[in-house]
Backbone as JSON Lines, residues from 0, in Angstrom:
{"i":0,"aa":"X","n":[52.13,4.88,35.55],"ca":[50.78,4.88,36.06],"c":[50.62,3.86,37.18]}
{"i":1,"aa":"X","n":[51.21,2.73,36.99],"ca":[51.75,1.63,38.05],"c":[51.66,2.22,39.56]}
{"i":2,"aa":"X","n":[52.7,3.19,39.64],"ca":[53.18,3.74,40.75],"c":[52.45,4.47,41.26]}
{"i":3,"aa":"X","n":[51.65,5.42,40.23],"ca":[50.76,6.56,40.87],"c":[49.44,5.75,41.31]}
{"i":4,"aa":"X","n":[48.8,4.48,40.77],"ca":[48.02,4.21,41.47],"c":[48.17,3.45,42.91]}
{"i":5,"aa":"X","n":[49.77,2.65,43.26],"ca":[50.2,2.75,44.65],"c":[50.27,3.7,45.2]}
{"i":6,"aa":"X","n":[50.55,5.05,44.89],"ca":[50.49,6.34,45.68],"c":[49.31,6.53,46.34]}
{"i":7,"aa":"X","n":[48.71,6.72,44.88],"ca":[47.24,6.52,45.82],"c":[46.59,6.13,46.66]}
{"i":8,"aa":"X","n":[46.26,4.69,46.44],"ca":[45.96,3.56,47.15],"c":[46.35,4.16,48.72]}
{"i":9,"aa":"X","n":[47.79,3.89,48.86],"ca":[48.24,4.09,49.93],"c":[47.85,6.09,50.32]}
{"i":10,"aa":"X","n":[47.35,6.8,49.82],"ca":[47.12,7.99,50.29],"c":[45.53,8.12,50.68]}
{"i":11,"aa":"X","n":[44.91,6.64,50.27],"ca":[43.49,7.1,50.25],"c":[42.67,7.94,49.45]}
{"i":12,"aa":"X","n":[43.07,8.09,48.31],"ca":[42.38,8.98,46.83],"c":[42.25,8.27,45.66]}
{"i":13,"aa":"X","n":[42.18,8.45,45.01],"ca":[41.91,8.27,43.18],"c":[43.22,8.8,42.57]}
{"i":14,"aa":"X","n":[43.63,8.17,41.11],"ca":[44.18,9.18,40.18],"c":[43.37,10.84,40.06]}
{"i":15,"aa":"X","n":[42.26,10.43,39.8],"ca":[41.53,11.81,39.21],"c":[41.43,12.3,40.36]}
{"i":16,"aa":"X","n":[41.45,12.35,41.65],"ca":[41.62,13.47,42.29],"c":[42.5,14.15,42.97]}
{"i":17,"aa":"X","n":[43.76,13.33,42.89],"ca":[44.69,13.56,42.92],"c":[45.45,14.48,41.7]}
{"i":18,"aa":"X","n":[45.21,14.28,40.58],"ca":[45.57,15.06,39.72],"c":[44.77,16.55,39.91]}
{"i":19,"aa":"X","n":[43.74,16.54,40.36],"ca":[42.71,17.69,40.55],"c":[43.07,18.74,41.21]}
{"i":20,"aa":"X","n":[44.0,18.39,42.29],"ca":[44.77,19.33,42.71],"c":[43.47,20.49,43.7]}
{"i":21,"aa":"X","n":[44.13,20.93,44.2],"ca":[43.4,22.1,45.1],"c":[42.6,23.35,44.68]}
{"i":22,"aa":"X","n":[43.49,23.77,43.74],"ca":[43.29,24.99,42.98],"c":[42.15,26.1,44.18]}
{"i":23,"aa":"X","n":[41.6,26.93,43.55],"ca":[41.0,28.49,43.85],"c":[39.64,27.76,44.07]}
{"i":24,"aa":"X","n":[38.92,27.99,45.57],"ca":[37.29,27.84,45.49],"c":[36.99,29.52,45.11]}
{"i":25,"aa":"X","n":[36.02,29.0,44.15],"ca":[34.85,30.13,44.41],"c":[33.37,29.87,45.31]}
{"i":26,"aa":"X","n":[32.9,30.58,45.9],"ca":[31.83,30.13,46.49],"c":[31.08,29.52,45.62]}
{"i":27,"aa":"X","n":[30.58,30.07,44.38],"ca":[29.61,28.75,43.13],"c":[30.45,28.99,41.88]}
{"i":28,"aa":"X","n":[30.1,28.3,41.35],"ca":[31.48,27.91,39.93],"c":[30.77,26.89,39.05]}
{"i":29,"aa":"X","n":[30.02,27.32,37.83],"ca":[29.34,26.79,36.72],"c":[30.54,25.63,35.93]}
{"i":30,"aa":"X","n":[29.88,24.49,35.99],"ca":[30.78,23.78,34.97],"c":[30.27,23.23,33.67]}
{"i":31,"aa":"X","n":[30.67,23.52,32.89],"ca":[30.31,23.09,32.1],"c":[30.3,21.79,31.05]}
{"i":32,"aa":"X","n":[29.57,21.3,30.28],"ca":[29.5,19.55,29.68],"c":[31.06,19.23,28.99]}
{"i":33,"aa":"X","n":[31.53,18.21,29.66],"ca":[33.2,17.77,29.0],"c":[34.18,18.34,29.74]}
{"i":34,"aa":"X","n":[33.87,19.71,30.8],"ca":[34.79,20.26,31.83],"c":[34.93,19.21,32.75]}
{"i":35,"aa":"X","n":[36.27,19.55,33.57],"ca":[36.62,18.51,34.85],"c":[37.56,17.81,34.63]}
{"i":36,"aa":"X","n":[38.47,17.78,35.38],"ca":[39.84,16.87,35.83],"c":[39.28,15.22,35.4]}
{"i":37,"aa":"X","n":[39.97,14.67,34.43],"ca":[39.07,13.52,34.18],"c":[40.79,12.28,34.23]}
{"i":38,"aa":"X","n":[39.8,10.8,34.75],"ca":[41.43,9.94,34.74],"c":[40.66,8.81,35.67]}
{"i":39,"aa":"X","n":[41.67,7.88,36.05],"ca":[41.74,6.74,36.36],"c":[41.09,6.78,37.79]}
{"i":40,"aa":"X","n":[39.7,6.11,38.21],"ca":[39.24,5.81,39.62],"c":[38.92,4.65,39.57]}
{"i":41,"aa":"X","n":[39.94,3.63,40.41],"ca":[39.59,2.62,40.67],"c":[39.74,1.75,39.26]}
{"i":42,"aa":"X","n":[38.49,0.81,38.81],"ca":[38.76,0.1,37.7],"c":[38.11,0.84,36.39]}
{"i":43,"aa":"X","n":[37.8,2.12,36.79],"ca":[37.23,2.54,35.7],"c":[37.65,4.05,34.87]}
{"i":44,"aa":"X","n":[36.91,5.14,34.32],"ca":[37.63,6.65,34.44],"c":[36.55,7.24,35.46]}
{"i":45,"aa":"X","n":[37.01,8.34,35.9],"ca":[35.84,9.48,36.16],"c":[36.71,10.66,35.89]}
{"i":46,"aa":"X","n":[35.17,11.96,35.59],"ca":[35.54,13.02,35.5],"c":[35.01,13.52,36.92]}
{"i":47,"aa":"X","n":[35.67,14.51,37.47],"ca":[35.21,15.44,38.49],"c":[34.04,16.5,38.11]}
{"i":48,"aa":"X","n":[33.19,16.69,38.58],"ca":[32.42,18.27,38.03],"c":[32.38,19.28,38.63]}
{"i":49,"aa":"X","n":[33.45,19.45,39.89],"ca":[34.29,20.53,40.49],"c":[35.67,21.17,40.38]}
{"i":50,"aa":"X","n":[35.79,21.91,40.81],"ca":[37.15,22.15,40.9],"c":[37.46,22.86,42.63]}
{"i":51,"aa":"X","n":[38.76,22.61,42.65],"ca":[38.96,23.06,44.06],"c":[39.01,21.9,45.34]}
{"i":52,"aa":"X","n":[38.94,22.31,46.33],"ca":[39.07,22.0,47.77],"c":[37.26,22.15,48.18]}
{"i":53,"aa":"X","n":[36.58,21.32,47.39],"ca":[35.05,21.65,48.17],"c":[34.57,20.33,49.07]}
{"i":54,"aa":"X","n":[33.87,20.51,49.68],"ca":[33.28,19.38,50.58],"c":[32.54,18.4,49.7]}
{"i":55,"aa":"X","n":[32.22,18.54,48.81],"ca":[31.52,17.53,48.13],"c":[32.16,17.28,46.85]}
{"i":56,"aa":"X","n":[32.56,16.05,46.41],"ca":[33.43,15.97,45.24],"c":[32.21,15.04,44.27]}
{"i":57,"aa":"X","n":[31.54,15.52,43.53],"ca":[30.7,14.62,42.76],"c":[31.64,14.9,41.36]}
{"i":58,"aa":"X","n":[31.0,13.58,40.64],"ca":[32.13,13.08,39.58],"c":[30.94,12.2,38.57]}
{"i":59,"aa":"X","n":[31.4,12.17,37.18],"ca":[30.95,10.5,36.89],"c":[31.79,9.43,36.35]}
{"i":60,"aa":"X","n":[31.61,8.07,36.56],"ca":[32.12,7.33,36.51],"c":[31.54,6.36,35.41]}
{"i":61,"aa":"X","n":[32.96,5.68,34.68],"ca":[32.23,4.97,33.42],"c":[33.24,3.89,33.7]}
{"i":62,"aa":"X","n":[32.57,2.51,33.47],"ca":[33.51,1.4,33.58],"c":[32.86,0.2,32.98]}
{"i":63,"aa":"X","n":[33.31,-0.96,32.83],"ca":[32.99,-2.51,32.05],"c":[34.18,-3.49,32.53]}
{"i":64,"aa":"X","n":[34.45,-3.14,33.79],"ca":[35.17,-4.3,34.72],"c":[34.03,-5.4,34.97]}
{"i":65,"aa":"X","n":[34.38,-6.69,34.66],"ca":[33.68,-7.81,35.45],"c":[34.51,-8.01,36.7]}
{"i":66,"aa":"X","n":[35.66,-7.93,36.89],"ca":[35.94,-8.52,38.2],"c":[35.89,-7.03,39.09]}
{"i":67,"aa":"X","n":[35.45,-7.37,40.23],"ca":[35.35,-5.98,40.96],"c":[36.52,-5.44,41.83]}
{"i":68,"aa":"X","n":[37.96,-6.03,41.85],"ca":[38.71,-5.57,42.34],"c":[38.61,-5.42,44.03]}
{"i":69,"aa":"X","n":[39.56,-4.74,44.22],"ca":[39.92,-4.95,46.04],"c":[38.79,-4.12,46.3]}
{"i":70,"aa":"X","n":[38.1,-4.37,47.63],"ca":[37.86,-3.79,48.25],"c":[38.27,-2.55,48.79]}
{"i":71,"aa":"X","n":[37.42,-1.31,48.44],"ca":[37.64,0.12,49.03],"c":[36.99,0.4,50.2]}
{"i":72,"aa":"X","n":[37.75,1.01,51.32],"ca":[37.14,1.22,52.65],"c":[37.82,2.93,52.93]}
{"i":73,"aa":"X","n":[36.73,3.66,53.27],"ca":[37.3,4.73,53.3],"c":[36.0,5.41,54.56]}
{"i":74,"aa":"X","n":[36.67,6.47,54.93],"ca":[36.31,7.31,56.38],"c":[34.42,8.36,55.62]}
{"i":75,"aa":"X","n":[34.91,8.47,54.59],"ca":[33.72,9.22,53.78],"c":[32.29,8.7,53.87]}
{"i":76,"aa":"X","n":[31.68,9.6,53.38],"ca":[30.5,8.82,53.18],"c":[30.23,9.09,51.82]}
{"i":77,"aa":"X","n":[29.53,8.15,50.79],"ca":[29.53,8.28,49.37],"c":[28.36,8.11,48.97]}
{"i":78,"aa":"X","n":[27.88,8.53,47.89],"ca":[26.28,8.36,47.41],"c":[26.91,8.15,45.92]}
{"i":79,"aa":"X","n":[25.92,7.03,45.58],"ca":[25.73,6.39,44.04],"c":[24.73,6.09,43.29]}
{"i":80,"aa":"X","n":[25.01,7.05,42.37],"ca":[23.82,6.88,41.57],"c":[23.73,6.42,40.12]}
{"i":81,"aa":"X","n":[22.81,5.34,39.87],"ca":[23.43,4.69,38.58],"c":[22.44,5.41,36.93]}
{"i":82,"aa":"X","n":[23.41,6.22,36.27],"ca":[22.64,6.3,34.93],"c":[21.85,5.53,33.89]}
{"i":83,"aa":"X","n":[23.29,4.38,33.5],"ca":[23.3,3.92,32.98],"c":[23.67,2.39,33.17]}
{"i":84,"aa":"X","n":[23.14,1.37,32.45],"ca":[23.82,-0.16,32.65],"c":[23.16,-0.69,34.05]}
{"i":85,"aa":"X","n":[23.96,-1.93,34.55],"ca":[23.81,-2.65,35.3],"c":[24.85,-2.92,36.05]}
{"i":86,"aa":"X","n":[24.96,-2.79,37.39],"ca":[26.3,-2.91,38.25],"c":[25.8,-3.7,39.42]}
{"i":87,"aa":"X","n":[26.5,-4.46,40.15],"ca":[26.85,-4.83,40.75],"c":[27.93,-5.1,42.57]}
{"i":88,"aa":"X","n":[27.14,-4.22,43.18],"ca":[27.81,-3.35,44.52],"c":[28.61,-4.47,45.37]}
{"i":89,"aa":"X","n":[29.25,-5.06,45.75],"ca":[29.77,-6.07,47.23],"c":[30.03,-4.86,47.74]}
{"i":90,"aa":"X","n":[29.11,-5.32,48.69],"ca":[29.55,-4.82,50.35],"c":[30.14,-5.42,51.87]}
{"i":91,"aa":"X","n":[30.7,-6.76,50.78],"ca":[31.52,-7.71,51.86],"c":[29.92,-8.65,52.77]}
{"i":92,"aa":"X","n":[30.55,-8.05,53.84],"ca":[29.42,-9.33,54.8],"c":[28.2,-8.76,55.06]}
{"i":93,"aa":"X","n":[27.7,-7.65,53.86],"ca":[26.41,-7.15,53.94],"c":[25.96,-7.71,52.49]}
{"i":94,"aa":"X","n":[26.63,-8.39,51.88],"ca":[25.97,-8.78,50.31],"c":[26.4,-7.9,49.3]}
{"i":95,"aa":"X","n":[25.79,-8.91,47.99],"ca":[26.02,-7.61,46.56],"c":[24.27,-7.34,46.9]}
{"i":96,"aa":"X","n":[24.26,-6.37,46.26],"ca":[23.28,-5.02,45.69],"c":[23.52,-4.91,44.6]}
{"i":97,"aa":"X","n":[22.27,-5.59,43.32],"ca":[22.24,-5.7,41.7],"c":[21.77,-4.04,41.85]}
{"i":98,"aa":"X","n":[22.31,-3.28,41.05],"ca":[21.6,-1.92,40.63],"c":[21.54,-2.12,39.12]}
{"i":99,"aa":"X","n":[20.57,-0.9,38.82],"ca":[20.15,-0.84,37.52],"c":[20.08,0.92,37.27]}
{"i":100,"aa":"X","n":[19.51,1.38,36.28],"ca":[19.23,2.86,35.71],"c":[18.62,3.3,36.51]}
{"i":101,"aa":"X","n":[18.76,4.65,37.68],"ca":[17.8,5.33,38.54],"c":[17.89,4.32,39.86]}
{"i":102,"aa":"X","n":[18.5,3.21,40.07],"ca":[18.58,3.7,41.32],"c":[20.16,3.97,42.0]}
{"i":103,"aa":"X","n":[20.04,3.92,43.12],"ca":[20.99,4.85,43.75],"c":[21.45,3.93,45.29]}
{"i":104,"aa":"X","n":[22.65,3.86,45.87],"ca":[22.98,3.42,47.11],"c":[23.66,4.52,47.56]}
{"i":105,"aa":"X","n":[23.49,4.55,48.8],"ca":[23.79,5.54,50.18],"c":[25.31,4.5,50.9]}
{"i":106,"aa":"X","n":[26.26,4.75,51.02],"ca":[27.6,3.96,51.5],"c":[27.87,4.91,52.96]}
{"i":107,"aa":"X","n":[27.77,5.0,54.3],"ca":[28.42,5.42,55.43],"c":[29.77,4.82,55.19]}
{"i":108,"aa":"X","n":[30.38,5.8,55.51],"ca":[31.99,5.71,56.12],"c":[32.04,4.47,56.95]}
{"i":109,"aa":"X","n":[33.36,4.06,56.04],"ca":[33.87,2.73,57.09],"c":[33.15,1.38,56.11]}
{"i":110,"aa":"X","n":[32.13,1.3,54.9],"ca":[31.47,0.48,54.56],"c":[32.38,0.12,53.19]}
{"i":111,"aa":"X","n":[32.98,-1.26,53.67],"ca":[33.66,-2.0,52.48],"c":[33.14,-2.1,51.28]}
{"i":112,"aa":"X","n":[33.27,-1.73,50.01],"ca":[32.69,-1.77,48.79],"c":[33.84,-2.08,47.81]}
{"i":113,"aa":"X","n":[32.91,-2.82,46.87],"ca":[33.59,-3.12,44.97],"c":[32.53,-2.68,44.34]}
{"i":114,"aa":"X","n":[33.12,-2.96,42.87],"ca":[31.83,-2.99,42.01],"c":[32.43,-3.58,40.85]}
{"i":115,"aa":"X","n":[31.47,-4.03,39.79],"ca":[31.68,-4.4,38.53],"c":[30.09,-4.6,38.02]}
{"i":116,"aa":"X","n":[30.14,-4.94,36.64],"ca":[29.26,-4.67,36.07],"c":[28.41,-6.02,36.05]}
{"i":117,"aa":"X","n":[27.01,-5.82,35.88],"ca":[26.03,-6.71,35.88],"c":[25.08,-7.22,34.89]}
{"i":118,"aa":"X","n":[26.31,-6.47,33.73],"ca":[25.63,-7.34,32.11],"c":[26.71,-6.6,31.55]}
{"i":119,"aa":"X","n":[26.89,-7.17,29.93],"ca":[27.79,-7.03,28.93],"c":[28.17,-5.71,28.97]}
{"i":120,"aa":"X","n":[27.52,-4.64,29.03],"ca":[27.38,-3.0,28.55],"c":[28.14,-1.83,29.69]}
{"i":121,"aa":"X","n":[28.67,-1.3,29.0],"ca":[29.25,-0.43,30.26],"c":[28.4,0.2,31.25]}
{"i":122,"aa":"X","n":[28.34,0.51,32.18],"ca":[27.65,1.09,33.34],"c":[27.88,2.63,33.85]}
{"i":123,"aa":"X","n":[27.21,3.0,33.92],"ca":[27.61,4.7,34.13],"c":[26.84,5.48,35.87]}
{"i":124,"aa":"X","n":[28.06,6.07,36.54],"ca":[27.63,6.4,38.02],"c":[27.59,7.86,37.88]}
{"i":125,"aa":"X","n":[27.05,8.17,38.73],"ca":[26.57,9.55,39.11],"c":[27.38,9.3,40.5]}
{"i":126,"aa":"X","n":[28.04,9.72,41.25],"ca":[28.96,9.26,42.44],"c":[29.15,10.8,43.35]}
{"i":127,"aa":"X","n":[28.6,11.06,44.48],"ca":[28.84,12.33,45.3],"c":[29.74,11.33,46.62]}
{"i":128,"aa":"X","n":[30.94,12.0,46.76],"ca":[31.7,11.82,48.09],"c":[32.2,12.93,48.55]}
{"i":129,"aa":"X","n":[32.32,12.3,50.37],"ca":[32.49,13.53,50.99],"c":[34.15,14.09,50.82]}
{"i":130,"aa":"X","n":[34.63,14.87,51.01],"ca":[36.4,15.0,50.35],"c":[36.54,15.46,51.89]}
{"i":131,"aa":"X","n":[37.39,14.42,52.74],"ca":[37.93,14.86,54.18],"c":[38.84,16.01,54.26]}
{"i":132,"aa":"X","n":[39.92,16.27,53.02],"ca":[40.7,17.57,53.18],"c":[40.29,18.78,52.99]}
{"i":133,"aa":"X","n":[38.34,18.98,52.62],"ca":[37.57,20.09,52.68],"c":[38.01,21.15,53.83]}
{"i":134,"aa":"X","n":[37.92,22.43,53.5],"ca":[38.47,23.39,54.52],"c":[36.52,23.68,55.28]}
């Protein structure tokens, strides 16, 4: 697992979407609760709630990291939305951003980010990014 998350890293993806693989779009495709390519993003898991090669890869994410790890910089643009818990955004030389339940940050491409959590309890994301190898 060591290795596959240097693969990554260095490919610019996740475990989980990398394992997700390309597979068959359908133009709409029902998923259903517990479906989705699920695994290692970053310091935490996420499941995908797509399948395929689509332009929008929304996922959720569950984690209880205090330290927020390296900095992710990527070409995408990402939207976050928090369910559950209390997190904690660095955005480098724009500050942290305390989030809580319901609300949500907007990330443009190119915008350095971490995260970790902002009380004892795990934290839960609602997370839409854009997927650059979209056809």
């Amino acid at each position: 697992m060591a290795s596959l998350d240097r693969i990554t890293v260095a490919l610019g993806t996740s475990q989980v979407e990398l394992l997700a693989g390309q597979g068959n779009v359908q133009v709409s495709a029902v998923h259903r609760a517990g479906e989705g390519t699920a695994g290692s993003y970053g310091l935490g898991r996420a499941r995908l709630l797509t399948t395929g090669n689509r332009r929008l890869q929304p996922m959720l994410y569950a984690g209880d990291n205090t330290d927020p790890g390296e900095f992710y910089q990527h070409a995408e643009d990402e939207f976050i939305h928090v369910t559950d818990g209390k997190v904690l955004v660095d955005l480098g030389p724009d500050g942290i951003e305390p989030l809580g339940p319901g609300d949500s940050l907007y990330l443009s491409g190119g915008t350095p980010h971490r995260w970790s959590t902002g009380g004892p309890e795990v934290y839960r994301l609602f997370i839409v990014k854009e997927n650059p190898d979209a056809r």
